[in-house]
N, C-alpha and C positions, 0 to 999 in steps of 0.2 A: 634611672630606669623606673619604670612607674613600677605599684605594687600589685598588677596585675602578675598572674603566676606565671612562669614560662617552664615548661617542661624540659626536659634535659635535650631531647632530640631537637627542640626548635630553636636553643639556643648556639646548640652546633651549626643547624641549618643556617641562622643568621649570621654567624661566625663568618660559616663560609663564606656568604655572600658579600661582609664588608672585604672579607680578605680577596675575594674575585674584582671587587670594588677598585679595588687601592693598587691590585698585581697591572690588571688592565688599565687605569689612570685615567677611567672616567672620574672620578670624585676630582672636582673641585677642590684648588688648594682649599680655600675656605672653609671645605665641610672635614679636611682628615683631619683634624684633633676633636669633635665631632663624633667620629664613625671610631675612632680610636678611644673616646672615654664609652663608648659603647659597647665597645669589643671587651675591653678590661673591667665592665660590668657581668657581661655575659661568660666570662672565662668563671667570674668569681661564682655565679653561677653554677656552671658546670663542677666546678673543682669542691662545691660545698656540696652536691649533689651525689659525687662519687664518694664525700668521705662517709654521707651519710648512707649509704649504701652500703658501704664497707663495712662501718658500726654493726649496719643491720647483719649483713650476713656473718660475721664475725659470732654476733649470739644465734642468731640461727644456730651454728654449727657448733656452737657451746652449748647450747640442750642438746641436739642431737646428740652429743659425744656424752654426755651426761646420761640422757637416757640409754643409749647404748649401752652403759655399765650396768 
């Protein structure tokens, strides 16, 4: 994956598309392992995007409770 950024939503969007790809068997043998090390980029992706999300809101909601006191 190049290190252009990709945003959480476009990475889904793409997800979909190789998995629309692959379901319908337009893709070329040639290209699924390919569209497949792309996909397992794009997951990793996704999956570091929600945990940092998660981090984040997780302190969010620890000052809130903090301040609350």
């Amino acid at each position: 994956m190049s290190k252009k950024t990709i945003n959480y939503r476009q990475a889904i969007d793409e997800l979909n598309d190789i998995l629309s790809d692959l379901e319908s068997e337009r893709t070329d043998v040639d290209e699924v392992s390919a569209k497949v090390k792309k996909a397992v980029e794009l997951i990793k992706v996704c999956k570091d995007r929600i945990s940092k999300t998660e981090l984040e809101v997780r302190k969010i909601v620890k000052e809130f409770e903090k301040d609350d006191n």
